[in-house]
PDBQT receptor file of N, H, CA, C and O in Angstrom, charges set to zero:
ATOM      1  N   UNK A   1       0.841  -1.171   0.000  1.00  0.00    +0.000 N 
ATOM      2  CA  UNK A   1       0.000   0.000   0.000  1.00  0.00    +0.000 C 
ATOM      3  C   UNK A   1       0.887   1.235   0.000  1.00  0.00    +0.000 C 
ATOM      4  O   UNK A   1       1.974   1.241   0.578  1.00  0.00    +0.000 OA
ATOM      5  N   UNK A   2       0.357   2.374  -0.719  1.00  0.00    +0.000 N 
ATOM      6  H   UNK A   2      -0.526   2.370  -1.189  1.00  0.00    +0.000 HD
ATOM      7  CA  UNK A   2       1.103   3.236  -0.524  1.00  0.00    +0.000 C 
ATOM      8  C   UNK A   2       0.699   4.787  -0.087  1.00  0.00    +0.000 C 
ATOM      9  O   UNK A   2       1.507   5.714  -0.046  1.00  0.00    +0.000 OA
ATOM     10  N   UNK A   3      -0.930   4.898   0.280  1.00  0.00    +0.000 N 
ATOM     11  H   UNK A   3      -1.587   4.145   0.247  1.00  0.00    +0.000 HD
ATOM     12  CA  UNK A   3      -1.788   6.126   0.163  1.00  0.00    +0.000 C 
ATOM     13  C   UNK A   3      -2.830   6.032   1.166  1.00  0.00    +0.000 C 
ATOM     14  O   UNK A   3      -3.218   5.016   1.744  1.00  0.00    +0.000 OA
ATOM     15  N   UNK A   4      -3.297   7.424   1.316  1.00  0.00    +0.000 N 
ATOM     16  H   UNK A   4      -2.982   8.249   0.846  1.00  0.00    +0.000 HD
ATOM     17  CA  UNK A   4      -4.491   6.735   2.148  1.00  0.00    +0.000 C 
ATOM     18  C   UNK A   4      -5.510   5.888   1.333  1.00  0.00    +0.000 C 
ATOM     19  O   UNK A   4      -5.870   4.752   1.643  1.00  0.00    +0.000 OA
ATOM     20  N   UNK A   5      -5.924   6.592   0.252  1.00  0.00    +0.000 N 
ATOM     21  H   UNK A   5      -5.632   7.515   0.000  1.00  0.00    +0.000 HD
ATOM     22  CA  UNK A   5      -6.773   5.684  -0.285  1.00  0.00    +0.000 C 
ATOM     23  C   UNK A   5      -6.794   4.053  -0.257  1.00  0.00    +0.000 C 
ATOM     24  O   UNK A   5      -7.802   3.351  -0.169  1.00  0.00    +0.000 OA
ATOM     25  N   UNK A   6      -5.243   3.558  -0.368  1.00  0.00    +0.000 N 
ATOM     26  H   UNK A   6      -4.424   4.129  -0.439  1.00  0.00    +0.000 HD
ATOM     27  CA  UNK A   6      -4.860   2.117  -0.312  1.00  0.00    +0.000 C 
ATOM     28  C   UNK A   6      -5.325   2.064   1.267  1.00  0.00    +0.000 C 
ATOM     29  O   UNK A   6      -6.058   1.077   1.338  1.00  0.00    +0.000 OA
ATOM     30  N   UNK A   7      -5.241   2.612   2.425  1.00  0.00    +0.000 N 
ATOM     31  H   UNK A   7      -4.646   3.413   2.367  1.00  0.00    +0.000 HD
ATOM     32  CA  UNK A   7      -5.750   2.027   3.614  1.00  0.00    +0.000 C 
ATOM     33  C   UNK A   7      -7.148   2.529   3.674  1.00  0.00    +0.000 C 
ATOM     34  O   UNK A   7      -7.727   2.345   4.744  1.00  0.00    +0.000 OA
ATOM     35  N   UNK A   8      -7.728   3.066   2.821  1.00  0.00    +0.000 N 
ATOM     36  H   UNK A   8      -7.258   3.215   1.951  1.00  0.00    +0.000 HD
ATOM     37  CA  UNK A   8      -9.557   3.071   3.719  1.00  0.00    +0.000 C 
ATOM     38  C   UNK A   8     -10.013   1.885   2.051  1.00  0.00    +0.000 C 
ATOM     39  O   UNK A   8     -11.212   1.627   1.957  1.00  0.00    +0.000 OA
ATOM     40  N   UNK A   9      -9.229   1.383   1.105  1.00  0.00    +0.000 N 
ATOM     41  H   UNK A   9      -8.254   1.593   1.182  1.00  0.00    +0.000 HD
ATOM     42  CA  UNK A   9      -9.498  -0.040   0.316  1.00  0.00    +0.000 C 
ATOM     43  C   UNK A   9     -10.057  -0.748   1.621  1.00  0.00    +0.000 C 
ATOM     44  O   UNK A   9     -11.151  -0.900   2.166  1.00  0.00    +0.000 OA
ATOM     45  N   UNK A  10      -8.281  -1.223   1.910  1.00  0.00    +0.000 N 
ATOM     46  H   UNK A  10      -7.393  -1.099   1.467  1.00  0.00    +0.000 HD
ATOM     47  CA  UNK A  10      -8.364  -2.265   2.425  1.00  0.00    +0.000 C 
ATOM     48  C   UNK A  10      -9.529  -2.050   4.319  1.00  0.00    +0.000 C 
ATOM     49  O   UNK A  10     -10.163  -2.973   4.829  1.00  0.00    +0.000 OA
ATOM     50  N   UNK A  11      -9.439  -0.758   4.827  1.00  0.00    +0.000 N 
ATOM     51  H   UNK A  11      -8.924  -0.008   4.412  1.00  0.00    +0.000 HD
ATOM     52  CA  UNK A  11     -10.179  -0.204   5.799  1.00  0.00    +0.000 C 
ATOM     53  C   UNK A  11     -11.691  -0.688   5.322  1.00  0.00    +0.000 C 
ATOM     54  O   UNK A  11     -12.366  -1.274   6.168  1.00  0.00    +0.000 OA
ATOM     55  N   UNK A  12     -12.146  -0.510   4.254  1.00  0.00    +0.000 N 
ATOM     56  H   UNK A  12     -11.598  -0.034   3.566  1.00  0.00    +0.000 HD
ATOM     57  CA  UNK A  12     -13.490  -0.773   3.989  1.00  0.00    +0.000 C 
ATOM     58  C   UNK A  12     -14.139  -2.396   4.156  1.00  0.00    +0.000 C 
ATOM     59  O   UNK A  12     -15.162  -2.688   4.776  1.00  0.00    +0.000 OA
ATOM     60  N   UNK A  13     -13.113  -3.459   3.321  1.00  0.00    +0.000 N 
ATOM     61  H   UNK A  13     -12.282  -3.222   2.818  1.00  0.00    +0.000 HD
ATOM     62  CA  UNK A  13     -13.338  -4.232   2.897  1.00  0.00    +0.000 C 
ATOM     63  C   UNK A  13     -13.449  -5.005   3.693  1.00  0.00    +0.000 C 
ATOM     64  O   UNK A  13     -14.433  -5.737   3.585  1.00  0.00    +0.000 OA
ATOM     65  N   UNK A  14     -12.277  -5.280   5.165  1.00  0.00    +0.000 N 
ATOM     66  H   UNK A  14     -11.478  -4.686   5.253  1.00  0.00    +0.000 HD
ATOM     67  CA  UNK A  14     -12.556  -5.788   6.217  1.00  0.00    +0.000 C 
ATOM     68  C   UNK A  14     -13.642  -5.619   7.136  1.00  0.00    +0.000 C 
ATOM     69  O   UNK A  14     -14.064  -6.514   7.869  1.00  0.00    +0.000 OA
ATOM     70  N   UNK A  15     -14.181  -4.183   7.064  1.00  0.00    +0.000 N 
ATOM     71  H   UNK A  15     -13.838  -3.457   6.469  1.00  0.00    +0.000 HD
ATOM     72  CA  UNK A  15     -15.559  -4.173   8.032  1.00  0.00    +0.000 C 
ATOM     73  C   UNK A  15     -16.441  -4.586   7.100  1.00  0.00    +0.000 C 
ATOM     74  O   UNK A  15     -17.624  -4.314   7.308  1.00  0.00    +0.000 OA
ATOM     75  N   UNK A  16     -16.155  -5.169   6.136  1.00  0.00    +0.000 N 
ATOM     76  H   UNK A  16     -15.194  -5.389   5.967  1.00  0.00    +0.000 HD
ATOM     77  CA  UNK A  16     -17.498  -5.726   5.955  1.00  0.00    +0.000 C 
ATOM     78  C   UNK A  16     -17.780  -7.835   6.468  1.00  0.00    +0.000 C 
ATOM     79  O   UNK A  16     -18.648  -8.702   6.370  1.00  0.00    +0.000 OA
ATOM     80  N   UNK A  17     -16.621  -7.691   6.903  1.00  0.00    +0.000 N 
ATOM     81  H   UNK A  17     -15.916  -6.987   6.983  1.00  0.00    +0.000 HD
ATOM     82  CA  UNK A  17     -16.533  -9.194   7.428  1.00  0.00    +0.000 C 
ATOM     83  C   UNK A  17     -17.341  -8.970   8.878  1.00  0.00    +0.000 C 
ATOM     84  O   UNK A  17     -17.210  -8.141   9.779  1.00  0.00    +0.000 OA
ATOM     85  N   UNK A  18     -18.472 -10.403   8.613  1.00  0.00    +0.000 N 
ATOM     86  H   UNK A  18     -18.578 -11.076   7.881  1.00  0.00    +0.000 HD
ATOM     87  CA  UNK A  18     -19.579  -9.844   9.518  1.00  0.00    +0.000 C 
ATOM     88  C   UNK A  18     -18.692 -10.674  11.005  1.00  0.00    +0.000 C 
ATOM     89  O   UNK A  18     -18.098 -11.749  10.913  1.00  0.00    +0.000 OA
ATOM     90  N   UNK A  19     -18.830  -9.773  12.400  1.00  0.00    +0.000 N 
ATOM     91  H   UNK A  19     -19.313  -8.900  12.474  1.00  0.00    +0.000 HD
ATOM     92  CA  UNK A  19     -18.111  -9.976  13.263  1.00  0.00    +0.000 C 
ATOM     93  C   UNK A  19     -16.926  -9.213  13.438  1.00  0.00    +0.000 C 
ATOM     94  O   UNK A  19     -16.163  -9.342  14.395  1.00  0.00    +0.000 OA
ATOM     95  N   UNK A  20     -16.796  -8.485  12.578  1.00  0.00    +0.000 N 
ATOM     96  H   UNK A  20     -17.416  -8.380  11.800  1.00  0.00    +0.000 HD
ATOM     97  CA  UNK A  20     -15.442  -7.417  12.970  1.00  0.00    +0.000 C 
ATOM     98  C   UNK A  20     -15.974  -6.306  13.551  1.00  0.00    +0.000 C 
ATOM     99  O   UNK A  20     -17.065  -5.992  13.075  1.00  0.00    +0.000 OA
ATOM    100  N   UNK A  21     -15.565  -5.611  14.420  1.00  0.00    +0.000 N 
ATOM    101  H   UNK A  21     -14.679  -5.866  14.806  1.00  0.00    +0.000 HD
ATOM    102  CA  UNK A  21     -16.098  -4.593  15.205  1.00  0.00    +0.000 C 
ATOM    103  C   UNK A  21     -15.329  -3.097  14.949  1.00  0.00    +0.000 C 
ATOM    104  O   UNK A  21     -15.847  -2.006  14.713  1.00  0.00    +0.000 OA
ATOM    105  N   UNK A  22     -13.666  -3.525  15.108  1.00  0.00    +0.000 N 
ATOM    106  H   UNK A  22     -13.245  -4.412  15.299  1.00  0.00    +0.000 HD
ATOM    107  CA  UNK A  22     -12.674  -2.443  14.254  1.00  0.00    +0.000 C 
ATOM    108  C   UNK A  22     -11.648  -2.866  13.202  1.00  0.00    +0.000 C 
ATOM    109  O   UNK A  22     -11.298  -4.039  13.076  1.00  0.00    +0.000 OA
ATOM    110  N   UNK A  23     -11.227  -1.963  12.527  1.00  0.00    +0.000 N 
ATOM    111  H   UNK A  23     -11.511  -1.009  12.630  1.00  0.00    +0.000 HD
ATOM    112  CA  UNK A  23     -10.321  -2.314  11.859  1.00  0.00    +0.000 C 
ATOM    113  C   UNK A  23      -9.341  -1.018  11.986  1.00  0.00    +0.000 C 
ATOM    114  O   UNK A  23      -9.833   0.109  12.046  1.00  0.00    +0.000 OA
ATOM    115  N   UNK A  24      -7.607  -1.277  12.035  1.00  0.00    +0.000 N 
ATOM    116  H   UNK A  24      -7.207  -2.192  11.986  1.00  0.00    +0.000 HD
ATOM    117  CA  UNK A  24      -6.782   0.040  12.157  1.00  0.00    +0.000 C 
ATOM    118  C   UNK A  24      -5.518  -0.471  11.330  1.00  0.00    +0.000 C 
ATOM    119  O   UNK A  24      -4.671  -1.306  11.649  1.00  0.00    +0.000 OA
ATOM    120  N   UNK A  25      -5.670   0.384  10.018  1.00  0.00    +0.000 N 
ATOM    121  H   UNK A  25      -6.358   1.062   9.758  1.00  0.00    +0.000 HD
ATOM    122  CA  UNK A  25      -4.435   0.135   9.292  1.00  0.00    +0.000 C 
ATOM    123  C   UNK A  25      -3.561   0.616   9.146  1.00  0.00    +0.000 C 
ATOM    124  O   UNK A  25      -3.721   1.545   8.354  1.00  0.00    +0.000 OA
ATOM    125  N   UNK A  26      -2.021   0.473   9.686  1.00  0.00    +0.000 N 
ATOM    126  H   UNK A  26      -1.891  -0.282  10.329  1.00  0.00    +0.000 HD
ATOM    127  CA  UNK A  26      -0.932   1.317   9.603  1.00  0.00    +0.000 C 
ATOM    128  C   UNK A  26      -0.086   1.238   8.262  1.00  0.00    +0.000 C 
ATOM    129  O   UNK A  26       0.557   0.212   8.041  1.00  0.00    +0.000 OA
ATOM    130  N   UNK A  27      -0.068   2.327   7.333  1.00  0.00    +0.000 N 
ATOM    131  H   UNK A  27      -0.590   3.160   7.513  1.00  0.00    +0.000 HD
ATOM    132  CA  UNK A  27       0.915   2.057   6.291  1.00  0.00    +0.000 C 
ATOM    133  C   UNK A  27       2.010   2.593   6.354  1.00  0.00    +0.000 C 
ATOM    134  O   UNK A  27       2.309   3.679   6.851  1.00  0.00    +0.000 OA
ATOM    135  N   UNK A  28       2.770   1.681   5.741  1.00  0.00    +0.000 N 
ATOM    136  H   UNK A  28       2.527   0.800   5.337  1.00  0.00    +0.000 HD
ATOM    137  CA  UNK A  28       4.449   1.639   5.869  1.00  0.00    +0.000 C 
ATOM    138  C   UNK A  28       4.731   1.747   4.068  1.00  0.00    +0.000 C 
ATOM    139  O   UNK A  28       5.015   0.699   3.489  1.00  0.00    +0.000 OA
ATOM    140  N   UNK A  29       4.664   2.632   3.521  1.00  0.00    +0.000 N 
ATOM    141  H   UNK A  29       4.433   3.484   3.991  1.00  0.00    +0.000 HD
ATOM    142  CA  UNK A  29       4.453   3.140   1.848  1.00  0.00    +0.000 C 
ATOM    143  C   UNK A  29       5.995   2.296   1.024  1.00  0.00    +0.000 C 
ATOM    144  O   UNK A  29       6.072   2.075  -0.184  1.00  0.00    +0.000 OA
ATOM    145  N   UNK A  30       6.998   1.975   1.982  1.00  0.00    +0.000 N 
ATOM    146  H   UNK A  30       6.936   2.155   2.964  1.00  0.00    +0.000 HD
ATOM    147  CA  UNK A  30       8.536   1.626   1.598  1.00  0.00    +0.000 C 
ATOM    148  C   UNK A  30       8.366   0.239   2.160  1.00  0.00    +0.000 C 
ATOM    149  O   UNK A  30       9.107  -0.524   1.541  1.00  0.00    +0.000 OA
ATOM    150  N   UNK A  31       7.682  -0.380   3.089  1.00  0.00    +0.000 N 
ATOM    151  H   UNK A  31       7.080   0.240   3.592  1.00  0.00    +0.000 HD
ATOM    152  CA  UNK A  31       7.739  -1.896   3.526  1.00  0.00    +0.000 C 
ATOM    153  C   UNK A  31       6.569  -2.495   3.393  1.00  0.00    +0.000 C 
ATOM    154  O   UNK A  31       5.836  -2.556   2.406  1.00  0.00    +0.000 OA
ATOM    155  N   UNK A  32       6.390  -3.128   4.930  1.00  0.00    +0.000 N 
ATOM    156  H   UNK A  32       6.985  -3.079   5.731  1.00  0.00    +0.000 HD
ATOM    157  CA  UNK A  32       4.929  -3.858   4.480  1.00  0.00    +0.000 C 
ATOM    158  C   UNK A  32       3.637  -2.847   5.670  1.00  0.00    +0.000 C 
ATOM    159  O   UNK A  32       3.761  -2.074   6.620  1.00  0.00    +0.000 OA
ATOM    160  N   UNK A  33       3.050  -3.152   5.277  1.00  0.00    +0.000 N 
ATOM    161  H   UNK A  33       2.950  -3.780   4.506  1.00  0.00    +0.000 HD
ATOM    162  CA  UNK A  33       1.814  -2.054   6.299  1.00  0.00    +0.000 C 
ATOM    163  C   UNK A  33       0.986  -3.357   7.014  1.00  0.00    +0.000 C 
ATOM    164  O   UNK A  33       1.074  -4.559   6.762  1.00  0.00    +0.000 OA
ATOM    165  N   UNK A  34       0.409  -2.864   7.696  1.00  0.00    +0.000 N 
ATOM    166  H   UNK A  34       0.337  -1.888   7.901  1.00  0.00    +0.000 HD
ATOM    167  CA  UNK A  34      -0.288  -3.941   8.608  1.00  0.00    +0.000 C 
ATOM    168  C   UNK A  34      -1.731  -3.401   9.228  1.00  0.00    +0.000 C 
ATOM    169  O   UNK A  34      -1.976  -2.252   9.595  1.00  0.00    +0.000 OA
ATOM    170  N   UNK A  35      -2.363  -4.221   9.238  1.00  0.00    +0.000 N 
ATOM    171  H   UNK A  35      -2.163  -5.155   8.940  1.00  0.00    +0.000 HD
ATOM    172  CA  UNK A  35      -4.391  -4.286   9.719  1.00  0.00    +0.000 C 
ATOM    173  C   UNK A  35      -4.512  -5.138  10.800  1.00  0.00    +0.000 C 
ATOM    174  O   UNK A  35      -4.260  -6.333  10.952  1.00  0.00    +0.000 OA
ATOM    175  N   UNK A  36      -4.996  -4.184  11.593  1.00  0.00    +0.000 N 
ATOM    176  H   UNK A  36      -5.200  -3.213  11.470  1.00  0.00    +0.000 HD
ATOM    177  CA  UNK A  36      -5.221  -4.964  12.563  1.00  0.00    +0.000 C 
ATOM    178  C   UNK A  36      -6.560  -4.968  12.620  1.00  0.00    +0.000 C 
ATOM    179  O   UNK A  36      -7.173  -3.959  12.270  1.00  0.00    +0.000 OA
ATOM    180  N   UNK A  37      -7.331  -6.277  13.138  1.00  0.00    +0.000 N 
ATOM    181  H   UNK A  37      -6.833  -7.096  13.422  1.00  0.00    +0.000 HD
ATOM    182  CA  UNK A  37      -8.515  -6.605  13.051  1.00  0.00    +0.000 C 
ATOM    183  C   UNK A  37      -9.084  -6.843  14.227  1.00  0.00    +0.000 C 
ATOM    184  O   UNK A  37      -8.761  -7.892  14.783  1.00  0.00    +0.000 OA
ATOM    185  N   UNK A  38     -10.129  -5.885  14.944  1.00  0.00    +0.000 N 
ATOM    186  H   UNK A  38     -10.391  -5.032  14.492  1.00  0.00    +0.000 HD
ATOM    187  CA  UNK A  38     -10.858  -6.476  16.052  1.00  0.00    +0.000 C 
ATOM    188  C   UNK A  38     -12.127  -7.359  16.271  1.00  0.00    +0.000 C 
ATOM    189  O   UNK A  38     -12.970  -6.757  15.606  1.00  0.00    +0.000 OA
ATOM    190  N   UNK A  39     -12.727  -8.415  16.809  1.00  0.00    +0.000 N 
ATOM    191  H   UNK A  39     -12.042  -8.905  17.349  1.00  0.00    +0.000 HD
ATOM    192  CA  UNK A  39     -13.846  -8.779  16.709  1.00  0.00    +0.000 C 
ATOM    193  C   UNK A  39     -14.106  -9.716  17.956  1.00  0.00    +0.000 C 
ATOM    194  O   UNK A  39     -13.256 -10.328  18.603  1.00  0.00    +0.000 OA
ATOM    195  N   UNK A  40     -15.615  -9.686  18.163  1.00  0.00    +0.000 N 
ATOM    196  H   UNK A  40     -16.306  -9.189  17.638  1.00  0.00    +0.000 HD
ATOM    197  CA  UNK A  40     -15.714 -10.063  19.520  1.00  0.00    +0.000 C 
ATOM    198  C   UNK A  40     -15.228 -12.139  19.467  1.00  0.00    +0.000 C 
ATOM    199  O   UNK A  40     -14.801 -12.735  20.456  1.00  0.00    +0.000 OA
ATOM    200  N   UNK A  41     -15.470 -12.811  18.060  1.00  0.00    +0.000 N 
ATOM    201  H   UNK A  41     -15.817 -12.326  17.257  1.00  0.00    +0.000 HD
ATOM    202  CA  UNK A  41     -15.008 -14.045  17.832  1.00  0.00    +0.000 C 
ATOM    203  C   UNK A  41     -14.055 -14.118  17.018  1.00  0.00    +0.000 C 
ATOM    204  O   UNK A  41     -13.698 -13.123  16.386  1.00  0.00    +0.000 OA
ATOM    205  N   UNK A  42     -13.464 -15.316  16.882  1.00  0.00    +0.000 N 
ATOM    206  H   UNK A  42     -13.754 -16.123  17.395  1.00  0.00    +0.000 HD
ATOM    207  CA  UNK A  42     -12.879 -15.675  15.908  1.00  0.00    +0.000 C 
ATOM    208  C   UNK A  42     -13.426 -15.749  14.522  1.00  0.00    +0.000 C 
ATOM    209  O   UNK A  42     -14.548 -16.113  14.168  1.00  0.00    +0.000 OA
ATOM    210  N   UNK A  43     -12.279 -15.275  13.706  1.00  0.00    +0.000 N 
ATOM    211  H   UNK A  43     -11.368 -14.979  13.994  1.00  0.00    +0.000 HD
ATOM    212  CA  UNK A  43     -12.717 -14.854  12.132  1.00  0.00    +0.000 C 
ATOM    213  C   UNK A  43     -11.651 -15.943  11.124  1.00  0.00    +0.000 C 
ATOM    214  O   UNK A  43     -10.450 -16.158  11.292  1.00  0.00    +0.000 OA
ATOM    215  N   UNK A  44     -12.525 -16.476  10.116  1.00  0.00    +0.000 N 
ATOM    216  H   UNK A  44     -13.500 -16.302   9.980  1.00  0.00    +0.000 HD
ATOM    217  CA  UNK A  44     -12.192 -17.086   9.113  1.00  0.00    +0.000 C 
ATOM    218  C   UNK A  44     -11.351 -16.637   8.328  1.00  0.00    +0.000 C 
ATOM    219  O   UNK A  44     -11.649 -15.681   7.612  1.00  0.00    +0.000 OA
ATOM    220  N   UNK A  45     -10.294 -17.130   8.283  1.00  0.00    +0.000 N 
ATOM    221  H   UNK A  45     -10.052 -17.906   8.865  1.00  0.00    +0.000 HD
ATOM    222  CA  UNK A  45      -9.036 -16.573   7.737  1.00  0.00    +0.000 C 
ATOM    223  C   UNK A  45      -9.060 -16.252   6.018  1.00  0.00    +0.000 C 
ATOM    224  O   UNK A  45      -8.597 -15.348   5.323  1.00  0.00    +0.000 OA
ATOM    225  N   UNK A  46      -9.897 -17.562   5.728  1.00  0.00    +0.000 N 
ATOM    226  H   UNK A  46     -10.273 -18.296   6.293  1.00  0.00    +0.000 HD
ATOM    227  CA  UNK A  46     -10.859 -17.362   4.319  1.00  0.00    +0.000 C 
ATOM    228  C   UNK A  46     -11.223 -15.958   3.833  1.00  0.00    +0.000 C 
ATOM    229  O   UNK A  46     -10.885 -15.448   2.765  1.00  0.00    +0.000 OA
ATOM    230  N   UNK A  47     -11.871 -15.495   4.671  1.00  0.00    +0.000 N 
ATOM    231  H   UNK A  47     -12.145 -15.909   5.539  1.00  0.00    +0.000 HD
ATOM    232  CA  UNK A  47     -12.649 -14.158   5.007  1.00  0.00    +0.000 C 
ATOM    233  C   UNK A  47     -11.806 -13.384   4.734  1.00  0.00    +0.000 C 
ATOM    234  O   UNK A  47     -11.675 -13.012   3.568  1.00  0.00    +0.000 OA
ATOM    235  N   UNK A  48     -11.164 -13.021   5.533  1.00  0.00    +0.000 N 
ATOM    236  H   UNK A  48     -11.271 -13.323   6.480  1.00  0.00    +0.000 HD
ATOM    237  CA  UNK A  48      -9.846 -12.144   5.869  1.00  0.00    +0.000 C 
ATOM    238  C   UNK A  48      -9.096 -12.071   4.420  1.00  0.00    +0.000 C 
ATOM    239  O   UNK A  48      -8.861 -10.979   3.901  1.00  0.00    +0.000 OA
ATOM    240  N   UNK A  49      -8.705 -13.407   3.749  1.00  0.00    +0.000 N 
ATOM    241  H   UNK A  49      -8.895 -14.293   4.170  1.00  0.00    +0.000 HD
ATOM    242  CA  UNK A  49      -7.957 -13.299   3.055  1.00  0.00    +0.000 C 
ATOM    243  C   UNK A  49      -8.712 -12.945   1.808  1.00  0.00    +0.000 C 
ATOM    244  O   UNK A  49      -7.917 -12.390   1.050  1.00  0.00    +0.000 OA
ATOM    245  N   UNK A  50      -9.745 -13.014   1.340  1.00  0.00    +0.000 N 
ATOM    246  H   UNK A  50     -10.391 -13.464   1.956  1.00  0.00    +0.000 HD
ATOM    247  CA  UNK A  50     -10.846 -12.637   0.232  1.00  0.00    +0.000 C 
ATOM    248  C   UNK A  50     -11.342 -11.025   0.494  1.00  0.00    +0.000 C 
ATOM    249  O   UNK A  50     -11.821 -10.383  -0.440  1.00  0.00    +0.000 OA
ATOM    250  N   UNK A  51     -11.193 -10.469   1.766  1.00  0.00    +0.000 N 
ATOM    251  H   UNK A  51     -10.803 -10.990   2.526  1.00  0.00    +0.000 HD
ATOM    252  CA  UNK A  51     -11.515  -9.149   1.871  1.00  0.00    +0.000 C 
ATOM    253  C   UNK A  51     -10.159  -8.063   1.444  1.00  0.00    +0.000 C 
ATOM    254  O   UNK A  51     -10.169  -6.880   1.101  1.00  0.00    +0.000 OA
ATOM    255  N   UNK A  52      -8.961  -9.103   1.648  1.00  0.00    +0.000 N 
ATOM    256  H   UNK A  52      -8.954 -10.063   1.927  1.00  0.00    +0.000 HD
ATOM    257  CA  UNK A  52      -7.479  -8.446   1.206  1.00  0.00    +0.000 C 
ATOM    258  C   UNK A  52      -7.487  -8.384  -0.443  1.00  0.00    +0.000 C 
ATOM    259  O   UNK A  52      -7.184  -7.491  -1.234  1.00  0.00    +0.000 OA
ATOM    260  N   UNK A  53      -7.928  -9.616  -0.591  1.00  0.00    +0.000 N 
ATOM    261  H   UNK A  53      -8.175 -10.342   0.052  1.00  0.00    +0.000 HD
ATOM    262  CA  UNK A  53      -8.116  -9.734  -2.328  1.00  0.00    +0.000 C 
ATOM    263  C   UNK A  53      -8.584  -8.662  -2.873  1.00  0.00    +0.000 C 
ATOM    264  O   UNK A  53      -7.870  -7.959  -3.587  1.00  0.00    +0.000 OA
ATOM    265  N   UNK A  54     -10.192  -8.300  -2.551  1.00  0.00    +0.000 N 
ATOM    266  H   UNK A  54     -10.772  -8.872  -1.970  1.00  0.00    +0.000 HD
ATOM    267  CA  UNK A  54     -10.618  -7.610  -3.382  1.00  0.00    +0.000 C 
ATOM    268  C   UNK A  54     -10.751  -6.168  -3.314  1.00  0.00    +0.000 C 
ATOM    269  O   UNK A  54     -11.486  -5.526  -4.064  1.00  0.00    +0.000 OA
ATOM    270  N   UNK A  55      -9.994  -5.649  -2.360  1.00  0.00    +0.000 N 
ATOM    271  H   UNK A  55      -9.397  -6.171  -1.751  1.00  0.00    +0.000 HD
ATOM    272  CA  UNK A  55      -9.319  -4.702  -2.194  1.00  0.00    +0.000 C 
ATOM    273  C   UNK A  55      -8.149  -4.554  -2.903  1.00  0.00    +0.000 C 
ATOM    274  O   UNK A  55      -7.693  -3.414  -2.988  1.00  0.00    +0.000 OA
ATOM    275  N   UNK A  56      -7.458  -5.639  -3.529  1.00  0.00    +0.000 N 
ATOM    276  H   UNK A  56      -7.828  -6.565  -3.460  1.00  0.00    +0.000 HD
ATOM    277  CA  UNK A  56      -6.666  -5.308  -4.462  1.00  0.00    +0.000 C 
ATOM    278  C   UNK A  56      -5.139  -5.442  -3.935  1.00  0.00    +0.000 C 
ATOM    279  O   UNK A  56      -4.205  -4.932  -4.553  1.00  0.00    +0.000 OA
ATOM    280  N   UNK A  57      -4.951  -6.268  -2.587  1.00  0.00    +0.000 N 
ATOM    281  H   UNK A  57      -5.710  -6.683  -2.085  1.00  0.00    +0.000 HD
ATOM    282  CA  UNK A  57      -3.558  -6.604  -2.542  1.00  0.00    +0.000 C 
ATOM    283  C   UNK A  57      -3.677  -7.764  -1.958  1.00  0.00    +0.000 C 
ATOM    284  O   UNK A  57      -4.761  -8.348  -1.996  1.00  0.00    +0.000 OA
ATOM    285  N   UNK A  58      -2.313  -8.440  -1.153  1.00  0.00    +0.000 N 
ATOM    286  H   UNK A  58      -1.433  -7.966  -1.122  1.00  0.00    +0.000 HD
ATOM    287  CA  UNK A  58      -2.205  -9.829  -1.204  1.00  0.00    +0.000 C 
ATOM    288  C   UNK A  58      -2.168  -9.959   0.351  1.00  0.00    +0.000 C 
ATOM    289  O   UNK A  58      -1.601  -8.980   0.835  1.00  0.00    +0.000 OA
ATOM    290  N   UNK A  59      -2.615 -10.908   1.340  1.00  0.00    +0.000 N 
ATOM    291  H   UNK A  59      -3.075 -11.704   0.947  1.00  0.00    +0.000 HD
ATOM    292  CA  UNK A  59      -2.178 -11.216   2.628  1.00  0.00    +0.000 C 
ATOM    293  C   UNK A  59      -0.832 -11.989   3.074  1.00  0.00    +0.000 C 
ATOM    294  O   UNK A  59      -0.914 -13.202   2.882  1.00  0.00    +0.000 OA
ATOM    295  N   UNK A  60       0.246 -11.599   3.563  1.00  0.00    +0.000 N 
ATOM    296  H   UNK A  60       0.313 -10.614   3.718  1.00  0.00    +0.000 HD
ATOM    297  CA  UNK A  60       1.264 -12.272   3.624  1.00  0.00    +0.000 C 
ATOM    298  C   UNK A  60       1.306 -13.191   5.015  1.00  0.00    +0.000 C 
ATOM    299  O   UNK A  60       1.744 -14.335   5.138  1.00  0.00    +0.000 OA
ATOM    300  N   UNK A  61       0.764 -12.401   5.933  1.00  0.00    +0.000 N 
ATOM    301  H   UNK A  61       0.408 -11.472   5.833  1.00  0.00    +0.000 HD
ATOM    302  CA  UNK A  61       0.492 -13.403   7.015  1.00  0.00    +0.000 C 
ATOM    303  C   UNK A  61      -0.556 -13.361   8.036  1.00  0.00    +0.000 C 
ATOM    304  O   UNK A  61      -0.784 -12.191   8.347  1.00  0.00    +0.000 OA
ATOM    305  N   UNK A  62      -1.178 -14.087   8.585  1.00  0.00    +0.000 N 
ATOM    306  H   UNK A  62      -0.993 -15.036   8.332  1.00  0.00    +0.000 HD
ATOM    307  CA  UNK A  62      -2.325 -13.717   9.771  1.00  0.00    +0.000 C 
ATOM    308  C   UNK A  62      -1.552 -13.968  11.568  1.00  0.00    +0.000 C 
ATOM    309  O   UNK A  62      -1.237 -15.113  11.891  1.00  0.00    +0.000 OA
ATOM    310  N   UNK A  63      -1.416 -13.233  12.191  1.00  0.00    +0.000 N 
ATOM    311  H   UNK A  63      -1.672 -12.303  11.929  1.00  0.00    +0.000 HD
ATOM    312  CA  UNK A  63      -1.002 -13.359  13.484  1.00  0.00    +0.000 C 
ATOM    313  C   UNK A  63      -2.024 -12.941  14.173  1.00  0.00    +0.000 C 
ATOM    314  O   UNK A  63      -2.654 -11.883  14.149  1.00  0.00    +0.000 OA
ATOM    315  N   UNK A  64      -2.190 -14.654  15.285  1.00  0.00    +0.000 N 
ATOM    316  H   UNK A  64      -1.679 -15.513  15.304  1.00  0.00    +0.000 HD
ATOM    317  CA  UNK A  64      -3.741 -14.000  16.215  1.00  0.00    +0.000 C 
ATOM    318  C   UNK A  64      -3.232 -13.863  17.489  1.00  0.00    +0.000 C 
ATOM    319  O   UNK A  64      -3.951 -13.452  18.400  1.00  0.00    +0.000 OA
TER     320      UNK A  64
């Protein structure tokens, strides 16, 4: 990511995963940027990784 626009993409796409409550994305425009995801359960990584998709970049890793 390199803009805001690239973090309210990917900002959008995750609240729409039903069970997320926040989402806070820090971009790093020269490395990797990172989302952090709040929700009161556990979330399908499936999910997660299809909401990164179509926002238009790739998930490199999930840390819970």
């Amino acid at each position: 990511m390199t803009c805001g626009h690239c973090v309210a993409s990917v900002t959008e796409e995750l609240k729409e995963i039903v069970g997320v409550q926040d989402v806070e994305v820090v971009l790093d425009a020269k490395g990797v940027s990172t989302a952090t995801v709040t929700s009161a359960s556990s979330l399908d990584e499936a999910s997660i990784r299809s909401a990164i998709d179509e926002a238009g970049y790739t998930l490199e890793a999930i840390n819970s």
